[in-house]
N, C-alpha and C positions, 0 to 999 in steps of 0.2 A: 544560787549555784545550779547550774548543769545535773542534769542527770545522763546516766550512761547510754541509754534509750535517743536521750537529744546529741549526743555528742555523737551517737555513732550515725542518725541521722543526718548529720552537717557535715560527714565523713563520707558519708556514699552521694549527697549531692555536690561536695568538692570531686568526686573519684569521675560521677557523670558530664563533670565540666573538663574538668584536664581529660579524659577521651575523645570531647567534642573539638576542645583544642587541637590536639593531636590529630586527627580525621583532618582538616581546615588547612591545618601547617602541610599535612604531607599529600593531600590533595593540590595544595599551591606548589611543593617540591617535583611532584610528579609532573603539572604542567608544565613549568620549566624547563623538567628534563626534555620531555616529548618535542618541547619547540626546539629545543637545542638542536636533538637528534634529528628532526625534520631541516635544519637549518644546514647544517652540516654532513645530510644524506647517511645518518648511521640506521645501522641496526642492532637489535638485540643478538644476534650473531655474529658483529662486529666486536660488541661490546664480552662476551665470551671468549672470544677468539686473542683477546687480549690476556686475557685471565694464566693462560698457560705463561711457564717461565721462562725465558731461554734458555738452552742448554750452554752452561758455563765452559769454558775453554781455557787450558792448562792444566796445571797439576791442580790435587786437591787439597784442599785447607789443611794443613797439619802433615803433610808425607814429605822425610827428607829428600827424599832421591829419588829422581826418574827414574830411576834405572829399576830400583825395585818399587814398582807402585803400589804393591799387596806384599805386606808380609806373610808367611806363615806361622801361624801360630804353633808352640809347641805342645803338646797333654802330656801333664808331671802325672807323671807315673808315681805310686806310692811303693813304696819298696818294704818289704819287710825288715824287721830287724837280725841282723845277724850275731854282732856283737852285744853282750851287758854287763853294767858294774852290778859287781856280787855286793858293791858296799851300798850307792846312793838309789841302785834300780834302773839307771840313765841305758836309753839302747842307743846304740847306732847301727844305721842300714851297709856301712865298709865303702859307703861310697862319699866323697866332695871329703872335705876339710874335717880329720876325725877329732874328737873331743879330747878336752883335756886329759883324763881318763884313761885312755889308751895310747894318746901319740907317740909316748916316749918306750910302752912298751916295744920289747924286740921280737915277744913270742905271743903273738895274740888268740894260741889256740886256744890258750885255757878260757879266754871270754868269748870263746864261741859258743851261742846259743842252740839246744840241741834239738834237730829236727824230727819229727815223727818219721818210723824208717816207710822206705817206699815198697813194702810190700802191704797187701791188702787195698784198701781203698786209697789211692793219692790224692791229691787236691785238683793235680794238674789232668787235662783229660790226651790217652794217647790218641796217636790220629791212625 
């Protein structure tokens, strides 16, 4: 049986054969190219010069309408709560589609939540 000493031995001279391999292949790949590029008058400048992408023409992948090609985006404002159930704790801000909770009420002062008054220091700053 192998010891670890020989095994890693026959590992570094497999490692220095597949390198020399490699060197040999891409020395013969290299040749090739060059004759090519000789053959056919390129340069490594030519060969760059391709690399960039064209600029695509028409609309862009995924946008319904020409018309608007940029949406704008909205920023949801967080709103505070105005309204709350004195029973479950549930707020609502009084605005979109209001909860079960209140819809049906007629007089929704009494769930109106109570502000700190606006003297002394406010939240909001005057200008």
């Amino acid at each position: 049986m192998a010891t670890l000493t020989q095994i890693e031995q026959r590992i570094a001279n497999l490692q220095k054969k597949a390198d020399e391999l490699r060197r040999k292949k891409s020395a013969s790949v290299i040749s090739s190219i060059k004759r090519m590029m000789a053959e056919h008058g390129l340069t490594v400048s030519d060969l760059e010069a391709d690399t960039e992408t064209p600029r695509r023409r028409g609309r862009p992948v995924g946008s319904k309408s020409g018309v608007r090609a940029v949406a704008k985006k909205t920023i949801a404002v967080k709103v505070p709560p105005k309204y709350r159930d004195p029973v479950s704790g549930a707020t609502w801000s009084g605005r979109a589609r209001p909860p079960a909770w209140i819809k049906d009420v007629k007089d929704r002062s009494k769930f109106l939540i109570e502000r700190p008054s606006d003297s002394g220091a406010s939240g909001k700053s005057r200008r």
